[in-house]
N, C-alpha and C positions, 0 to 999 in steps of 0.2 A: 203494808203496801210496798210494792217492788217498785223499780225507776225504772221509769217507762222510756224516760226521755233527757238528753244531757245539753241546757243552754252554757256556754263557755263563753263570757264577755270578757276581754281583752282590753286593759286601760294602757293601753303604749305609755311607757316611762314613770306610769305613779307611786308614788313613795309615803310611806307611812311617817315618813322626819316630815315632809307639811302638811298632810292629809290628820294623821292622829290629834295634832291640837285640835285641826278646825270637827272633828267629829266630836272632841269631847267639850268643844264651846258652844256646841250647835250648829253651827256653820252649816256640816255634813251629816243632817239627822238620821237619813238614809242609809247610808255607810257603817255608819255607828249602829243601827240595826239588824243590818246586816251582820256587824260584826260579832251582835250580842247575844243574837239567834241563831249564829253559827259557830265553822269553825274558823279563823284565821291567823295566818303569820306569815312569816317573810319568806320570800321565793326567791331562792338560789340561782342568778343569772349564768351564763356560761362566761368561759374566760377566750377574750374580754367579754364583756357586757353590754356587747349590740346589737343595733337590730337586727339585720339579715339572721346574725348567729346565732342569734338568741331565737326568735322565731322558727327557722329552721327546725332547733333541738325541741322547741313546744311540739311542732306538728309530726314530728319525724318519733321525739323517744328516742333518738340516740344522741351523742355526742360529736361535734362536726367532724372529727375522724374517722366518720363515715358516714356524712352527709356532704362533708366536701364545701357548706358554705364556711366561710373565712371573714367574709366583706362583702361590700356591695360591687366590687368586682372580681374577675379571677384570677386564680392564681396564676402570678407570675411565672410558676415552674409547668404550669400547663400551658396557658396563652401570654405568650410576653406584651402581648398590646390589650391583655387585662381589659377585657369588655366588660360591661354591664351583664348582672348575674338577673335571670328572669329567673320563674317555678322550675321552668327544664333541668336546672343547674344544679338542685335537690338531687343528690344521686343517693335518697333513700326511701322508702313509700311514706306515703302521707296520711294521715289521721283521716281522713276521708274517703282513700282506695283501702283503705281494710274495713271499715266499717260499712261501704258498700260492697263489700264483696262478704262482707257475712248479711246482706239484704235492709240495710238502716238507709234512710235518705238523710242525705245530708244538705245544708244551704251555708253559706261559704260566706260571709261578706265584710272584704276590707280588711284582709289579712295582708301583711307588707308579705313581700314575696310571691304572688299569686299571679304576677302577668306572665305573659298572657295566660286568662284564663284556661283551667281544661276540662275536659268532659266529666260529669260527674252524674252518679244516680242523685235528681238533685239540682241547686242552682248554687254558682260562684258570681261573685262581684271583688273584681283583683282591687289590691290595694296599695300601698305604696309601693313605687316602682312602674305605677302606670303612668307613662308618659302625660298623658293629658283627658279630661273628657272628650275628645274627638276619636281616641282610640276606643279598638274593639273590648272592652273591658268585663265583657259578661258571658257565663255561656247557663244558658243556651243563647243565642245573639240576639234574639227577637227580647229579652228582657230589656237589652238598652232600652228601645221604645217603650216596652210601659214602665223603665225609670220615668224616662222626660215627658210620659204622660203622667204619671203620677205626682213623683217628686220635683219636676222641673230641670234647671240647667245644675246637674247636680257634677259632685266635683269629686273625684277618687281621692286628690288629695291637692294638702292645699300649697299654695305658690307663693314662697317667702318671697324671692329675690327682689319683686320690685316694693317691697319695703325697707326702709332704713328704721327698724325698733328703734334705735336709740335717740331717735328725732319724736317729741312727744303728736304730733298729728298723725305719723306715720304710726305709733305703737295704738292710737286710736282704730284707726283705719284695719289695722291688720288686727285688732281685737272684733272687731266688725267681722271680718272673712272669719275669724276662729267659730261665733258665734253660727254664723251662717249654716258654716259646712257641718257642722254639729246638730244642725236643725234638720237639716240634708238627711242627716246620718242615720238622728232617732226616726224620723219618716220611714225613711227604706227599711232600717231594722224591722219596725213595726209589722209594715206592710208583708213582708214576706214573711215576718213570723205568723204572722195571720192570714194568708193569701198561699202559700206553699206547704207541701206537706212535707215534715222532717221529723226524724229521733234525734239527730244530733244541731244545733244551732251553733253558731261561731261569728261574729261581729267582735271587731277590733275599732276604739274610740283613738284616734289621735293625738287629742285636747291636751294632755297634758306633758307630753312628750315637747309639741309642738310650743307651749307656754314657756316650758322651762328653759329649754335652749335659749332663749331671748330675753327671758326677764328673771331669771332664778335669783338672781342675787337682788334684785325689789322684793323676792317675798321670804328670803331668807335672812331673818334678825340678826343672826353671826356673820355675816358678811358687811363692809366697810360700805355699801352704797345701799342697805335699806332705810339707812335715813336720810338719804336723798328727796331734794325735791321734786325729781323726777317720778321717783319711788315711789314716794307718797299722793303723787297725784294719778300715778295710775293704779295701785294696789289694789285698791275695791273692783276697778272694772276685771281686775285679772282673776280674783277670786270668785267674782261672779260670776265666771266661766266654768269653775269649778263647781257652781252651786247647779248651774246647767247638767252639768253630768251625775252628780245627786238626785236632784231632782226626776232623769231620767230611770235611775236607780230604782226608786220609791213606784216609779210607774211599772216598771219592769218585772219585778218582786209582785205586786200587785195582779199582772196578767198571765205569772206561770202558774200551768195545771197544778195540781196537789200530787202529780206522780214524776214532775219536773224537777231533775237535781241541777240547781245553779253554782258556775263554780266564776270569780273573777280571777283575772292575774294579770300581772303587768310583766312584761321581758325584762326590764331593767328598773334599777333604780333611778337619783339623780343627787345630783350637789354641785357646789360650784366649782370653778375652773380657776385656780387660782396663780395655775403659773403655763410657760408653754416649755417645752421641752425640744429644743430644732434636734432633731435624732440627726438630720443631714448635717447640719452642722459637726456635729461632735464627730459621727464618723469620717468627713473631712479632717478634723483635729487629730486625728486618731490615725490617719494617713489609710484611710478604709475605703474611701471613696471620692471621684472625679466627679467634677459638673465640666461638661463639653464646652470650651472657651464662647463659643461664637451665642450661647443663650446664659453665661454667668453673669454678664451685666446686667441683662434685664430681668435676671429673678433676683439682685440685689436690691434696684429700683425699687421691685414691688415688694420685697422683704421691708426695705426702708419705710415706704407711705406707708403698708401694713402696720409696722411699730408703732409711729405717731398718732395711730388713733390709742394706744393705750399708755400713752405717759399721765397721768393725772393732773399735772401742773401745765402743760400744757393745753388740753381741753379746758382748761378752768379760763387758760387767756384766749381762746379762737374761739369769734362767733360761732351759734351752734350752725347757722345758714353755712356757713363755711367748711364745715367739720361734716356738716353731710351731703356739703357738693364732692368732696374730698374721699366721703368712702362711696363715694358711688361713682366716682371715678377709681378706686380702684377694686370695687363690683366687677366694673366692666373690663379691669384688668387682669383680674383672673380669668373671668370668661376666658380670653382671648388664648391666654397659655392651655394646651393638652395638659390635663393634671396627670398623662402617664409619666411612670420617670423613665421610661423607655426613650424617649426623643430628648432627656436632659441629662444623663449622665454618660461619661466617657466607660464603656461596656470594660475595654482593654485595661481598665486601672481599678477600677471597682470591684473592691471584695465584700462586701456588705450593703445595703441600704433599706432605708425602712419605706413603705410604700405607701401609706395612707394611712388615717387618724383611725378608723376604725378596726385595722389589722392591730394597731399596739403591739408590734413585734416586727424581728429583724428577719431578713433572710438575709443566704448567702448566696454568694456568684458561685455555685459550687459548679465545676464541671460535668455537663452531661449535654446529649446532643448534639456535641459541636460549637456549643456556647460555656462561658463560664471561665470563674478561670483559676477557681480554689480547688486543688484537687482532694478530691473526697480519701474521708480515714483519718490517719494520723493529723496531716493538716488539716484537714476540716476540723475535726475537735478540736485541735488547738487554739483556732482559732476563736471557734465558739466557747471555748473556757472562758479566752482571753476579753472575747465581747463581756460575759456575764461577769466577770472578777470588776469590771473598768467601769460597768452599771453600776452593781453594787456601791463600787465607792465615788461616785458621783455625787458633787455638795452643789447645792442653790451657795453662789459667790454671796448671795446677800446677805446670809445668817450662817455658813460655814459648816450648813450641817447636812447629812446625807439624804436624800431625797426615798430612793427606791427600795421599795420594801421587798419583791422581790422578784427573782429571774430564775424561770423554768424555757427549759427546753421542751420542745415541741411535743416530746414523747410520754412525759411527765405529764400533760396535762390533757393530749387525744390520744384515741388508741384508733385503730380500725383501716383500711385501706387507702381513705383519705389524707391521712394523717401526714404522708410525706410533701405535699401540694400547701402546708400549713407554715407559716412564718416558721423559722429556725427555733429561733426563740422569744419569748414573751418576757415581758417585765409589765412591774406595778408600782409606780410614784406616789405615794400619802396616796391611797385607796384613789387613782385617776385625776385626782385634785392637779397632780401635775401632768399634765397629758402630752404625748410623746405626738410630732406632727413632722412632715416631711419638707415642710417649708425651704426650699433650698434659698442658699444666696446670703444668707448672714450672717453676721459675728460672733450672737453671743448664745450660747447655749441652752440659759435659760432665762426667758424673759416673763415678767410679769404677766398677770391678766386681771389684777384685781379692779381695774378700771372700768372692765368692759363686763355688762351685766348677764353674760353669758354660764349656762352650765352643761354638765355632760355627765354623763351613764357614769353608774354604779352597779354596785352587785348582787344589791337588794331591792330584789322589785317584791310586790305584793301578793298573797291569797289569801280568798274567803272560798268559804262553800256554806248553803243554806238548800235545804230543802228534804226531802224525806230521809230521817234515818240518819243524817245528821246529829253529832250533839253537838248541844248549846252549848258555848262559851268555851270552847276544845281550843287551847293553845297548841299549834302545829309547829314544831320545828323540824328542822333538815331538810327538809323538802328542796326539791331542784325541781328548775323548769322542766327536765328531760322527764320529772314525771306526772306531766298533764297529760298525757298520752297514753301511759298505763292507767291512770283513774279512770279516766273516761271508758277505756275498754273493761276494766274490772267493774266497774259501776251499775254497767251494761251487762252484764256478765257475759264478757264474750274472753277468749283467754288471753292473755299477754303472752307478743310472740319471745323467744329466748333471745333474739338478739337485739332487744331494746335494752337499754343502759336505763332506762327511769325504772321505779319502780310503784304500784298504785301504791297512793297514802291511803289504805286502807283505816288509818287512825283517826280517820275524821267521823266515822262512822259509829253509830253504837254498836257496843260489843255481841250481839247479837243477830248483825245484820248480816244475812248471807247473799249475797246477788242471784239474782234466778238464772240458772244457765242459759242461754238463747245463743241457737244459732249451730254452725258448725267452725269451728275451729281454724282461724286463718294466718297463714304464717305469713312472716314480712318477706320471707325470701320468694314467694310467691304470687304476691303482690304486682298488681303492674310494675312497670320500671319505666323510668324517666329515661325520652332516648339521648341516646351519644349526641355527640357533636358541638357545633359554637354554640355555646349558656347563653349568647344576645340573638339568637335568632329572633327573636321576638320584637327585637326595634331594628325600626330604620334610623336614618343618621341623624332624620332632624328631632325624632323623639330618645334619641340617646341624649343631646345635645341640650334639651331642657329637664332630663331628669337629673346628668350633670350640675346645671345650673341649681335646682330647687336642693343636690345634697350639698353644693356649696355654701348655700344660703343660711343653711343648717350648722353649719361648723365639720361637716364631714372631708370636704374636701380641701386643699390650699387651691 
């Protein structure tokens, strides 16, 4: 029997360090069968290990060195006021213009990166990065209506900020919305997988992405707060959440054809977040970098109130009514700051700064255009040595011992046309555990986070595959995200174009299994192309402005 047809479900953020106990306790009978009757192992995130870039490299097959995402805004060496990155921003073909241009329909739904929606042989439903349910989120457009006839007030994605998790009513409430939008989510999967006609399927789950940032360290045993009372009285409800997406699992496996190849994967890992790393800070220390006199008080302010929610002795004496009137005053104090550093650092004194949590790397003020102020060559690498020598030896004051594991330059780690649009350089603290953020305004370099029950991307996200031709119980290593792109077109037997960097895991396969050739032969250079111009054409200001808000909510932004 040849594979007729390729489902791709997408679990954003899940990790086999929580998922593997609960599958072999029962927990996850689903998954665990999956796993048993298939093949699976750990999938290779991109560096760093988020989501715009991590998704990107899934749908694209290459490496963001030439796909150009970096972050969920642009690059500073392209737009200095660093807008919000929609689909247009992908400057490479996407896993759905090659496979409709060798004649496969495809349906799209809930892939981050996807707004605004684009024409497809086929349907899309954009996913994180859409502004809100009131935006145009689907194409063809006439599908909104039989969402909200179908599925109801359904929601692309969900809205942390007006919750405080760490308030136990609120981690109720917002386990309620996780629940919801997941029920949202199996609907609409359903319905179009049975209602449209496709060879390729692609649904992306949020759940577990969305859990972890908030409560990681409740469901993590090696962290100092799962034996919290907090912990403990929410745990079951959070895992339950998890049995939702099992559950869905079992249904799923259960409705595909017998000529249906099923493949899961997640972009990233997770774990917890155990220290912060103020990158602005140290490059102040470093004499690297100016904050403009007239807004350095007030990003000290909010550095300060920020702190105080993670002293441990302190939370232990302030009411909790107190401590979440407190962070939600300073919720709204972020709001209120531009998170570009464009409007906070002094341009004419600044030779370095790190730009946001999910870049994980520096750039330089190198001269060009008329801006800048590092002149390129000799000084520029020197200087870039001098950043990576000064990481390297960088100690957490608490324990006296070196933190980062390590520091590559831009070129070592992308290759392709994109490449110079990419932070200078990257660094890695205890695998992310200490995460590098732009927090301007404070003192001390590295400050805790063990307090606070939050966690963040890793570099081992998950794969399975089940269904024809498959074998059973196939341990898969080396695999990288960049190659769900090539399997899927090898799968299909349609050719792999040359300039994708994944390559099909053909090893999942019994050794016997030939793909049937179909189709004609589609090169990526030939492929539609994403057009020029502003990556945020797709929002206006006030839905910039709440997707803002929802990555803040997140830990993405300061």
């Amino acid at each position: 029997m040849s594979i007729s047809k390729v489902a791709l479900l997408g679990l954003d953020g899940a990790t086999f360090y929580l998922l593997r106990p609960w599958m072999e306790d029962g927990t996850l009978p689903h998954l665990a069968n999956l796993q048993k009757r298939g093949a699976s192992g750990v999938l290779a995130s991109t560096v760093p290990p988020v989501t715009p870039t991590a998704w990107s490299t899934c749908i694209t097959g290459v490496n963001p060195g030439k796909h150009g995402v970096f972050d969920f805004r642009d690059s500073p060496l392209r737009h200095p006021d660093r807008p919000l990155l929609s689909l247009s921003s992908i400057r490479a073909p996407r896993l759905w213009q090659l496979l409709n241009g060798a004649g496969k329909k495809t349906v799209i739904l809930n892939v981050p990166m996807t707004y605004p929606p684009e024409a497809v042989d086929g349907c899309m439903v954009s996913g994180m990065m859409t502004p809100g349910p009131e935006a145009n989120y689907t194409y063809p457009p006439e599908l909104k209506a039989e969402i909200r006839r179908e599925i109801g007030d359904y929601l692309p994605d969900i809205d942390l900020p007006k919750y405080d998790a760490e308030r136990y009513e609120d981690a109720l409430a917002y386990l309620d919305l996780i629940r919801k939008s997941f029920s949202q989510r199996e609907k609409l999967f359903f319905h179009l997988m049975e209602n449209q006609p496709w060879d390729f399927f692609m649904g992306v789950f949020i759940l577990p992405d969305r859990l972890q940032h908030v409560f990681w360290k409740y469901l993590d045993p090696e962290t100092g707060l799962y034996g919290t009372e907090i912990a403990q009285r929410l745990r079951g409800a959070v895992i339950d959440c998890y049995r939702l997406m099992d559950d869905f699992i079992g249904r799923l496996v259960e409705r595909l054809s017998s000529d249906t190849l099923l493949l899961v994967m997640s972009d990233h890992g997770f774990g917890p977040t155990q220290a912060w790393i103020n990158v602005s800070t140290w490059l102040e220390q470093q004499g690297l970098l100016k904050i403009r006199g007239r807004v350095a008080l007030q990003r000290r302010l909010l550095y300060h109130a920020v702190g105080l929610n993670e002293v441990g002795w302190l939370k232990r004496l302030i009411p909790q009514s107190l401590q979440a009137r407190a962070r939600k005053r300073v919720r709204q104090t972020k709001s209120a700051f531009r998170t570009d550093v464009q409007v906070t650092l002094d341009w004419d004194r600044t030779q370095a700064f790190f730009p946001s949590i999910p870049a994980q790397g520096i750039y330089i003020n190198v001269e060009r255009d008329g801006a800048g102020i590092v002149p390129p060559g000799k000084v520029y690498e020197a200087l870039r040595a001098r950043l990576r020598d000064s990481l390297l030896a960088l100690k957490d004051p608490a324990t006296g011992e070196r933190i980062v594991d390590s520091v590559q330059y831009r070129e070592e780690v992308y290759h392709g046309p994109e490449t110079p649009y990419a932070p200078d350089l990257f660094f890695v603290a205890r695998n992310y555990s200490y995460l590098g953020r732009p927090m301007f305004g404070g003192r001390e370099v590295i400050r805790s986070s063990t307090q606070v029950p939050n966690g963040f991307h890793r570099p081992d996200g998950i794969f399975l595959a089940h269904g024809p031709h498959v074998t059973s119980g196939r341990a898969v290593t080396g695999s990288h995200i960049a190659d769900i792109t090539p399997t899927i077109l090898y799968s299909l037997g349609l050719p792999v174009p040359k300039e994708m960097d994944g390559k099909p895991l053909s090893e999942i396969f019994e050794a016997d299994f030939q793909p049937e050739k179909k189709g004609q032969e589609v090169s990526a250079t030939e492929s539609p192309q994403p057009p020029e111009g502003t990556p945020s054409e797709g929002y206006r200001p006030e839905e910039a402005s709440a997707i803002e808000k929802r990555l803040r909510a997140l830990g993405y932004e300061d």
